[in-house]
N, C-alpha and C positions, 0 to 999 in steps of 0.2 A: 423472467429474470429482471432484477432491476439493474438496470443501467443510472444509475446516481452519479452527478461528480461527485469526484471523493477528492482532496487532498492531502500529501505531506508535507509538512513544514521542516526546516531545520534551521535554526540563529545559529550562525559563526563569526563571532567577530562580531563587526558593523556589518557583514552579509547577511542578508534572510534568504534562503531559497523554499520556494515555494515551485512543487511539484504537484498539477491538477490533472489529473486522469478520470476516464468512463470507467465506473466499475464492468471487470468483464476486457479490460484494454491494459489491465498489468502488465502484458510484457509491453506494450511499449513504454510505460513509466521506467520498467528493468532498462530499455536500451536507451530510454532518455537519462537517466541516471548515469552511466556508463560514459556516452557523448560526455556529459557536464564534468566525470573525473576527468577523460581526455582532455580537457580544455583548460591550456594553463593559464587562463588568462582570470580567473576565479581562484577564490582557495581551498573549492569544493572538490576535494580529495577521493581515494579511493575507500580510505577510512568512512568516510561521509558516504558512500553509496552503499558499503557493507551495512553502516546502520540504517539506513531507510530500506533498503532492504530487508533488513529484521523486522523492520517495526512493520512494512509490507506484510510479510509473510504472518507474522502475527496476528495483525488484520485479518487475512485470510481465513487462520483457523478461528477467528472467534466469530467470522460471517457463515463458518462450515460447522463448528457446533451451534448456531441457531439456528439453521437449516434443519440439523439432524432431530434437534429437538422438537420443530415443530411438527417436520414428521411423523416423532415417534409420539410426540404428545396426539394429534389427530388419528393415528391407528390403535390406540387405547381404546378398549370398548367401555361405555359406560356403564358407571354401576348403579 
C-alpha cells in the first residue's frame, strides 16, 4: 500500500488551512477536520469540513478506480 503524504488545502479569507495526512490515515484527517469546526477561534466552519470532506471522499474513489483498473487491466490475457 502506499503510504504517501497527501494534503488538503482550503483559502478562506486571509485564512489558508492546510490539512496533511498518511494516505491509509483518513479518519484521522475526518477527526482532525471536526476538532478544527469545534474551534472557534478560526472561521473554519462546519461548512468548511463538509467540503474537504467531499473533496476527501472524492480522492478516494479516484485512488479506488485506479486500483480497480489496474487490476483488471493485469488479469487481461494477452492477445
Amino acid at each position: 500500500m502506499n503510504n504517501a503524504m497527501r494534503q488538503l488545502v482550503l483559502n478562506k479569507g486571509k485564512e489558508k488551512f492546510i490539512f496533511r495526512y498518511q494516505s491509509g490515515h483518513e479518519d484521522d484527517l475526518l477527526d482532525a477536520l471536526i476538532s478544527q469546526a469545534k474551534d472557534k477561534r478560526t472561521e473554519f466552519d462546519w461548512f468548511d469540513a463538509a467540503v474537504l470532506s467531499f473533496r476527501l471522499t472524492q480522492s478516494l474513489i479516484c485512488q479506488a478506480d485506479e486500483l480497480l483498473n489496474e487490476n483488471s487491466d493485469a488479469q487481461m490475457p494477452a492477445i
